[in-house]
C-alpha positions as CSV (number, residue, x, y, z in Angstrom):
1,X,-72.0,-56.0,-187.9
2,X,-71.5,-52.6,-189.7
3,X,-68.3,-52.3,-187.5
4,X,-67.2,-55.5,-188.0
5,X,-67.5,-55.0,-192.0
6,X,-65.9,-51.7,-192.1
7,X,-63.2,-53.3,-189.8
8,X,-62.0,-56.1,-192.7
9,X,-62.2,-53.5,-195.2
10,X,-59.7,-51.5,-193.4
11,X,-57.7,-54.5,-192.6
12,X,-57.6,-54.9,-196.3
13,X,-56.4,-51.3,-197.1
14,X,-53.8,-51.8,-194.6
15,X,-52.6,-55.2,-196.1
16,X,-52.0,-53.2,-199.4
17,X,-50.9,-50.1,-198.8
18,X,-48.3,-50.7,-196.0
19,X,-46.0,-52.5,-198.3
20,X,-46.0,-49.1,-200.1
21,X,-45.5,-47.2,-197.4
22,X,-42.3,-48.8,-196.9
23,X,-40.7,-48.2,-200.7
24,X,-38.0,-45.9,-200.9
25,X,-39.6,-42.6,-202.2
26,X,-38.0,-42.8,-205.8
27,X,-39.7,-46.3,-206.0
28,X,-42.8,-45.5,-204.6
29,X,-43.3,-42.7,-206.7
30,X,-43.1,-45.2,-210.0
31,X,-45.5,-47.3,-208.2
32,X,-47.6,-44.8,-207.8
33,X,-46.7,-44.1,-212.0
34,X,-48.1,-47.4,-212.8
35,X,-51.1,-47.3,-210.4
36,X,-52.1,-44.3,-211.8
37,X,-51.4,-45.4,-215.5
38,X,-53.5,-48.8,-214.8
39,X,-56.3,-46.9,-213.0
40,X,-57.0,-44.3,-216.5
41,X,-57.7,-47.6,-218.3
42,X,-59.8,-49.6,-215.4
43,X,-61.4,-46.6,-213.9
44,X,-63.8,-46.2,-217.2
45,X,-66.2,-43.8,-216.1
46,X,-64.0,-41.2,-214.1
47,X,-61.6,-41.6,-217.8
48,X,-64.9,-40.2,-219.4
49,X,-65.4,-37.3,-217.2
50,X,-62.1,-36.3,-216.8
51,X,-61.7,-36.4,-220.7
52,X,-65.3,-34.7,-221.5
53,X,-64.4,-31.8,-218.6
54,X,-60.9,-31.4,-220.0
55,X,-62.1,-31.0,-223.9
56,X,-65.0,-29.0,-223.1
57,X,-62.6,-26.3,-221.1
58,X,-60.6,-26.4,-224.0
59,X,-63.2,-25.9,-226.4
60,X,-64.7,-23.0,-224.4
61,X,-60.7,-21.3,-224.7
62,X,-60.4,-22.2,-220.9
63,X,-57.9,-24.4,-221.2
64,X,-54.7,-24.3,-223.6
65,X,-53.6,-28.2,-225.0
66,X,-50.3,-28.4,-225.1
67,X,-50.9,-32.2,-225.5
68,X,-53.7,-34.5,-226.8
69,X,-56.4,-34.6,-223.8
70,X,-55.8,-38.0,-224.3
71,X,-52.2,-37.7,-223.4
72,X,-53.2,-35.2,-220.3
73,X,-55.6,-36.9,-218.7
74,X,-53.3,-40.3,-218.6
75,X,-50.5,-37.9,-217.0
76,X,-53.2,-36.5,-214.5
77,X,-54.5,-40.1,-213.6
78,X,-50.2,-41.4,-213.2
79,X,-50.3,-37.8,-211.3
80,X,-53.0,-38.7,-209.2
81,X,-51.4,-42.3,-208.2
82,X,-48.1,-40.2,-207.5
83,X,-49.5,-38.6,-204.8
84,X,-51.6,-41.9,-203.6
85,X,-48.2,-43.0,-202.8
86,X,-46.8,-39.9,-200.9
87,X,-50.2,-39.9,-198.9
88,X,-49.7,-43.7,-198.0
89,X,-45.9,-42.6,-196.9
90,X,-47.1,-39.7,-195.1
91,X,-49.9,-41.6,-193.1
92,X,-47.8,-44.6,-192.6
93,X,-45.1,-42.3,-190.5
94,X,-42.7,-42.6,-194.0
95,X,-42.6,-38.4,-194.8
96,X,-39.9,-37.0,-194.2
97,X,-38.0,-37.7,-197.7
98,X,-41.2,-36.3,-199.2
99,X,-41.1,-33.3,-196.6
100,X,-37.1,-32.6,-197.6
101,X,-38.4,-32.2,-201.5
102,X,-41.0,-29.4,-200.4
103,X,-40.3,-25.5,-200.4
104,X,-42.3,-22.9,-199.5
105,X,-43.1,-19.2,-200.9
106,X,-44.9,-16.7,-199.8
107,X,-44.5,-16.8,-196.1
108,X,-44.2,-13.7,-195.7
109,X,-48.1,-12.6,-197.4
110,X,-49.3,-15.5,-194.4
111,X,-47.3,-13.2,-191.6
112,X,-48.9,-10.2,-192.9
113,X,-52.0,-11.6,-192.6
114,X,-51.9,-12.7,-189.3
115,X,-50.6,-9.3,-187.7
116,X,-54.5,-8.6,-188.5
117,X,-55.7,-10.9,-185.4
118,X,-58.3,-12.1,-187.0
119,X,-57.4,-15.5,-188.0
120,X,-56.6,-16.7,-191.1
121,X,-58.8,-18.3,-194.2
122,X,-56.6,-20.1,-196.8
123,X,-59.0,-21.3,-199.8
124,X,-57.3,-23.7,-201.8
125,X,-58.3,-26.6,-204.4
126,X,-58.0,-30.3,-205.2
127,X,-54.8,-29.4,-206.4
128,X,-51.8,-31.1,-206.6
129,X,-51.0,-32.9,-203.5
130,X,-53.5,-30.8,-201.2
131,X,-52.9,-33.1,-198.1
132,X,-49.3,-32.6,-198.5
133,X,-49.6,-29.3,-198.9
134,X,-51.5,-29.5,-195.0
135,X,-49.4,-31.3,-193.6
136,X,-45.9,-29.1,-194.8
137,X,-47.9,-25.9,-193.9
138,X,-48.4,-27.4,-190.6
139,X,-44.8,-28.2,-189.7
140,X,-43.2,-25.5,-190.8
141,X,-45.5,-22.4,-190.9
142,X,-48.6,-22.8,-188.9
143,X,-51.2,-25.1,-188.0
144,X,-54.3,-25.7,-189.9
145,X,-58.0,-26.7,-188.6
146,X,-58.7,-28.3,-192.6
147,X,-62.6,-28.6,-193.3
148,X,-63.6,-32.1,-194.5
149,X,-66.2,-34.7,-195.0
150,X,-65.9,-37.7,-192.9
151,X,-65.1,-40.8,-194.4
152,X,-67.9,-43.2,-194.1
153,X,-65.6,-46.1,-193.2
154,X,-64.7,-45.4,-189.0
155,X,-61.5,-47.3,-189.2
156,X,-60.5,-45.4,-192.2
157,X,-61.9,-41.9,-190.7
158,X,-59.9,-42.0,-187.1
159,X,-56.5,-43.1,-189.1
160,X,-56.5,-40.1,-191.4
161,X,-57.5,-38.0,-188.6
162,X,-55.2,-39.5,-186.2
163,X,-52.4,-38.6,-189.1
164,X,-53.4,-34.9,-189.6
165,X,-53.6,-34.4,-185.3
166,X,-49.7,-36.0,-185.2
167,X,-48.5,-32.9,-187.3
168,X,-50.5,-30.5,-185.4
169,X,-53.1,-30.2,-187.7
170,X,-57.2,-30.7,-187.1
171,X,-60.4,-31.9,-188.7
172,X,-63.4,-29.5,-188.7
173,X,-66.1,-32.0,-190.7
174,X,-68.6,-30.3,-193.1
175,X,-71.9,-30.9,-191.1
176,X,-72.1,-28.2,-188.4
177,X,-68.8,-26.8,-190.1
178,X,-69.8,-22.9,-189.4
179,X,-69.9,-22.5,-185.6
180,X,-66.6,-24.6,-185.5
181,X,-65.0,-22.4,-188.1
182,X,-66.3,-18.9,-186.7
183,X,-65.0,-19.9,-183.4
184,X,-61.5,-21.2,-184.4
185,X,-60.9,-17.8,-186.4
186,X,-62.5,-15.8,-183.7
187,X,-59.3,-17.4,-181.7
188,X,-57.3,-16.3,-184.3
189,X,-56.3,-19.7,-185.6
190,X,-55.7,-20.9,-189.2
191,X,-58.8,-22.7,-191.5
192,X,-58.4,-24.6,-194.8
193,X,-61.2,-24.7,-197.0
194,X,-61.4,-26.3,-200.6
195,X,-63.6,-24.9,-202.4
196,X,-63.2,-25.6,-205.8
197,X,-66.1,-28.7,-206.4
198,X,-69.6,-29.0,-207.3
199,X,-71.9,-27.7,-204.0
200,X,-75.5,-27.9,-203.4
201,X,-78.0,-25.0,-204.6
202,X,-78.3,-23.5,-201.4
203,X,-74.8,-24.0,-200.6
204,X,-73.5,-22.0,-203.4
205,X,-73.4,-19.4,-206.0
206,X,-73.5,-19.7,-209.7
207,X,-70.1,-18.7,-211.2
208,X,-68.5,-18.5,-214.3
209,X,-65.7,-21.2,-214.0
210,X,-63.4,-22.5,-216.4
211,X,-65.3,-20.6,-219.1
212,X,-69.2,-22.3,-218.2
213,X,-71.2,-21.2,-215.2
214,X,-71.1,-23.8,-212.7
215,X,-72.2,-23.7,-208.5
216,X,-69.4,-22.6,-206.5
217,X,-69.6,-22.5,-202.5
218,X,-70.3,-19.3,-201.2
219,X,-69.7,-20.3,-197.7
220,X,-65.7,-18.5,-197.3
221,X,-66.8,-15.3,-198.8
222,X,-69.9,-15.0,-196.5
223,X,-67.6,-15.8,-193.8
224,X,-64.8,-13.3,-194.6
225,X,-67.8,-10.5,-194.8
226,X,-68.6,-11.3,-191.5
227,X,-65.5,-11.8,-189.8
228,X,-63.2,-9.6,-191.7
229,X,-60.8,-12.5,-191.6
230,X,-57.9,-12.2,-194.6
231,X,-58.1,-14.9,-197.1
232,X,-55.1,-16.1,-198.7
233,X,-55.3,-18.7,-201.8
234,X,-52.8,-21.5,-201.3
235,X,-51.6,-24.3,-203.6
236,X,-48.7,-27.2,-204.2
237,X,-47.3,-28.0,-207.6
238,X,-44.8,-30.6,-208.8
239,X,-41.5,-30.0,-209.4
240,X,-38.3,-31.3,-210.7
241,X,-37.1,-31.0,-207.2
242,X,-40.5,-32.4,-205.4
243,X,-42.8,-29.6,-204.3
244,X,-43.7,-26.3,-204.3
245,X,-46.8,-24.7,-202.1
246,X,-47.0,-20.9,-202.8
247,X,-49.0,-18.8,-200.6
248,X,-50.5,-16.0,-202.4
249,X,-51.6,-12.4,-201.5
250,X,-54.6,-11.5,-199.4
251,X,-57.5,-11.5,-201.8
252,X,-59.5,-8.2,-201.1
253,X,-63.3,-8.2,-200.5
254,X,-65.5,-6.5,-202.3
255,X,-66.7,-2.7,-201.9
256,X,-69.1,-3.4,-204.1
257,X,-72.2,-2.1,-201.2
258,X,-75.3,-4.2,-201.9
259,X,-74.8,-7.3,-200.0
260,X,-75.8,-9.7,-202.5
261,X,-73.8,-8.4,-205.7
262,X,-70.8,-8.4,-203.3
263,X,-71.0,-11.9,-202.0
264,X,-71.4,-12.3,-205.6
265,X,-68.2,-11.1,-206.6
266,X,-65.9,-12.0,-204.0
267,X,-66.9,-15.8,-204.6
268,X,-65.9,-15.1,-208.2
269,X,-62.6,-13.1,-206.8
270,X,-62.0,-16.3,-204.8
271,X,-62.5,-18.5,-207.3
272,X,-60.0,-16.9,-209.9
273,X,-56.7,-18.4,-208.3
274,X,-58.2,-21.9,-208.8
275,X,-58.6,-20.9,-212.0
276,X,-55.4,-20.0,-212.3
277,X,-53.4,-22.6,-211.0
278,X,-55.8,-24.7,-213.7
279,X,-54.5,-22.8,-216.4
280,X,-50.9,-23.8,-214.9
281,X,-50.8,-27.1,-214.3
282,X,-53.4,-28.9,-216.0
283,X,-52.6,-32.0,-215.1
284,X,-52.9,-32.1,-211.7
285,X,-56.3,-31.0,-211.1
286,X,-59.1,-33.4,-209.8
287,X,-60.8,-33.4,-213.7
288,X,-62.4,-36.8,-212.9
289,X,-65.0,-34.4,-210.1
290,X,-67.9,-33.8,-212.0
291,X,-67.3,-30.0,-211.8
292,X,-70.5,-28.7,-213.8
293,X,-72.9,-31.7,-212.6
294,X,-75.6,-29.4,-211.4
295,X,-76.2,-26.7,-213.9
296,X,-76.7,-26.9,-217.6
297,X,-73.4,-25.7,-219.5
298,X,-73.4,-22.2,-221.3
């Protein structure tokens, strides 16, 4: 019955988003405009948080306003249904005009860390169009093993993962994530880890982010100590054009020598390009996550 439930809701999705799918990009792309612009005035409680996480950034000097939050958080919500669309076109088989408008720096930091042999970490955000930004690293620099949750619908899990396997890319789900990881970079393969939301206590490590301490997952810096793996920050911007992903330099770990203060820092040194790219392009960071959920502000 479960199944059977999870089947029509799919079914549904399908019935909806297809006809998307098949919109010339420009088109699509003001679609995805309106949806994005309807959903900051339906979605009322996801509005609130995005608005109370952007003006309390701002008011701890995090963030500069160039614009009424208002304003910013409308133009992150009509960014947000922007790339709805392109992920619909992508999933659907309907990419490559998206994948034309994409270009790629910093190639050459990624070949320099692969001469290493030890596998490759890229830590990366919910930033800009992240699963675009998978899918174009895929194709035309090297495939990625992503880490994910798995979506609780079945129909709607195997059709995003079917999607990522067609341009070489694959899923390593959260629970039981470690083994899987250790192994693909002890066979000197590529892993993708966001790592810029809310974790567990036991999962993470308490940060200064965005100007108030919040939980931050620990989990790439304890594996970089332990494998020596390189870790590269990644991320995808809009631009006039379409898209930019730039890969940055090789973050280096902490000499810092007791074990703790180190894993300590090197979360924080991996947590600065988020940061970062933040500061940049405010308005296409995921500000309706509830970021500092776990720990009272400071």
């Amino acid at each position: 019955m479960m199944r059977l439930r999870q089947f029509i809701s799919f079914a549904f999705i399908v019935f909806f988003t297809f006809p998307i799918a098949i919109l010339p990009y420009g088109l699509a792309l003001k679609v995805g405009e309106a949806i994005g612009f309807a959903g900051f005035f339906l979605w009322n409680s996801r509005r609130k948080i995005a608005l109370d996480n952007l003006r309390n950034a701002a008011d701890r000097g995090a963030i500069e306003l160039k614009h009424s939050p208002f304003f910013m958080i409308l133009r992150n919500f009509m960014n947000l249904g922007k790339f709805l669309v392109e992920i619909i076109k992508i999933y659907y088989g309907f990419g490559d005009a998206i994948f034309g408008k994409v270009e790629i720096k910093g190639e050459e930091n990624f070949r320099k860390a692969a001469k290493k042999g030890r596998g490759i970490m890229l830590i990366t955000g919910h930033c800009g169009n992240w699963e675009l930004m998978a899918v174009c690293l895929s194709i035309n620099v090297s495939a990625v093993k992503v880490v994910a949750r798995k979506q609780n619908n079945h129909y709607i899990n195997r059709f995003i993962e079917r999607t990522r396997e067609k341009y070489g890319n694959r899923v390593i789900y959260k629970e039981g994530a470690l083994k899987k990881i250790l192994t693909a970079l002890k066979n000197r393969e590529t892993v993708g880890i966001l790592m810029d939301q809310s974790v567990k206590r036991s999962e993470g490590l308490i940060i200064h982010f965005l100007g108030s301490n919040a939980y931050a997952m620990k989990t790439p810096a304890i594996i970089a100590h332990k494998t020596k793996t390189p870790v590269l920050p990644i991320f995808i911007h809009r631009t006039e054009r379409g898209h930019l992903i730039e890969i940055g330099e090789e973050v280096r770990l902490s000499e810092i020598e007791d074990s703790d203060s180190a894993l300590l820092q090197d979360t924080i040194n991996f947590s600065r390009p988020i940061e970062d790219y933040i500061r940049a392009h405010p308005e296409e960071w995921l500000w309706i996550h509830r970021r500092w959920k776990k720990i009272r502000p400071q």
